[in-house]
N, C-alpha and C positions, 0 to 999 in steps of 0.2 A: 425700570422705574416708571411708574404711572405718570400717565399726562392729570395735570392740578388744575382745577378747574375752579373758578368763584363768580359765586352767587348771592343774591343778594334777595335772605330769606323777607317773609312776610312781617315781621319784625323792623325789618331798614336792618338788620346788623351781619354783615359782611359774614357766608360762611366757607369753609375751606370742602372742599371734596374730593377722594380722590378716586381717580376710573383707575381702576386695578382690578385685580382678579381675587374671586374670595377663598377661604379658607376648605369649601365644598368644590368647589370649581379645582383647586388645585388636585385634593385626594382622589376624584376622578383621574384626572389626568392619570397618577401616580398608579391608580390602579389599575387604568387600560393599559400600560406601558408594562406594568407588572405582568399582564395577562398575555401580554403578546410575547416578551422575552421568554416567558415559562411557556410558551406553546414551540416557540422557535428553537431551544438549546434542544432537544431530542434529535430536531430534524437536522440540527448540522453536527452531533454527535454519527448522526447516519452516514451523514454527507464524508465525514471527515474519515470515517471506520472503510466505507467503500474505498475512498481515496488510496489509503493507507494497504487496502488488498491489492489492488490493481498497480502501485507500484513495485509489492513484491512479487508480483505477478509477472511483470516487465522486467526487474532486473533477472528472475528465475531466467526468462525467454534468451535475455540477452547474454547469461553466461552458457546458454545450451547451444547456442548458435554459434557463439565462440570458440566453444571446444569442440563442436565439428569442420571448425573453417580450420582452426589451428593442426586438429590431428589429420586433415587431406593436406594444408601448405606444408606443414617441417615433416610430414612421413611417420611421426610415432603416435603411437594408441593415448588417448588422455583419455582420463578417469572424472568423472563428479559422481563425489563424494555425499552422502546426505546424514548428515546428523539430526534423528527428529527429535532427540529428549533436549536439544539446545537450539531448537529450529535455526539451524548453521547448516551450510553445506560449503565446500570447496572442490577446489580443481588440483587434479594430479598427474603428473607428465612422467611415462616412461620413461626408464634411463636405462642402458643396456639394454633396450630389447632387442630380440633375436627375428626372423622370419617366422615364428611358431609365437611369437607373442608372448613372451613367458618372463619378460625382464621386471625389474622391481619398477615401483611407484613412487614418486617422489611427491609430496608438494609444492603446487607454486606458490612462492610471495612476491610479487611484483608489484610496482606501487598498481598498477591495470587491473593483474590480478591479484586475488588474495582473499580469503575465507568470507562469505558471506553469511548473515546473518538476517532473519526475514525481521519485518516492520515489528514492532510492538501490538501486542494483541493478534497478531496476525501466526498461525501455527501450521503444522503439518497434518493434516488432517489424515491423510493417507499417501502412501509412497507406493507404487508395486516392485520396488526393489531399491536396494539398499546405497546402490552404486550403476553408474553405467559408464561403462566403457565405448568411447570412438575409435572407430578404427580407421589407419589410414586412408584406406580404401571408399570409405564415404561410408562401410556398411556398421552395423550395431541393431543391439537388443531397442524394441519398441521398450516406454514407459510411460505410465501415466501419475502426475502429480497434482494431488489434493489440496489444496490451500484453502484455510478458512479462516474468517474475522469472528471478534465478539458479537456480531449480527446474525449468526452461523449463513453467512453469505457465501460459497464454494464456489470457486474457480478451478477448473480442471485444465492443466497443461499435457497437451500428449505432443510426445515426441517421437515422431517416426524412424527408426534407427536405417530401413532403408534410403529413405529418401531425405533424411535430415531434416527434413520438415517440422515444426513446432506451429500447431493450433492450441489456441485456447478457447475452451468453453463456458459460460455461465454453468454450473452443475444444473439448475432446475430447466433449463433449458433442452439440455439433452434425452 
């Protein structure tokens, strides 16, 4: 509310004023603030898309590194799984396997593990294979995984089946 102010016109008769803000003064406002929010949602729709890649970026990382510490500590070959028409993947643990490797696959569910699913908007852009198998041994097939946001912003995870290793790359970077 305006500060009231009185004065006392040329007349002698007492008048009221008020120091406020006028009706032009305010639709400015309104419309810089209009100007600035419509410049700003793009750039945290970016912010937020980026965000959104690089955690399913991280949790990819974190189940690949899982399932080669898992298939060197218990001794059997585990499996990930990749579902790209559901952008899902999981984790699968031999059961009966033999020294030749030939035992069936199970799924895990445990509340740790259990089926993943990448961020929203976030897809398989490319996989070079369908499944990778670890072996107890620490050894395994290399693979490289494509991830991309509705920004078409690419991350490339490769995982070294020799050395267990997992780098990630910006794709335009490479």
């Amino acid at each position: 509310m305006g500060l009231r102010v009185q004065t006392i016109s040329v007349t002698g008769r007492k008048k009221t004023q008020n120091e406020g803000f006028t009706l032009i003064e305010l639709v400015l406002v309104g419309v810089i603030l209009s100007i600035l929010l419509s410049l700003s949602v793009p750039m945290f729709n970016q912010i937020y898309s980026s965000e959104k890649l690089k955690t399913g970026t991280q949790e990819l990382v974190g189940t690949l590194r899982y399932a080669y510490q898992a298939a060197v500590s218990d001794g059997v070959r585990y499996k990930l799984v990749f579902s790209l028409d559901n952008e899902e993947y999981w984790l699968q643990k031999e059961m009966n396997g033999t020294s030749g490797g030939t035992g069936t696959f199970t799924d895990i569910q445990t509340a740790l593990v259990k089926p993943r699913y990448l961020p929203e908007g976030i897809i398989f852009r490319r996989v070079s294979a369908q499944s990778l198998v670890f072996n107890p041994n620490g050894g395994g097939d290399n693979i490289k995984i494509y991830l991309q946001n509705k920004k078409n912003q690419v991350f490339t995870v490769w995982y070294n089946g020799l050395s267990g290793q997992v780098q990630v790359f910006d794709y335009d970077k490479q």
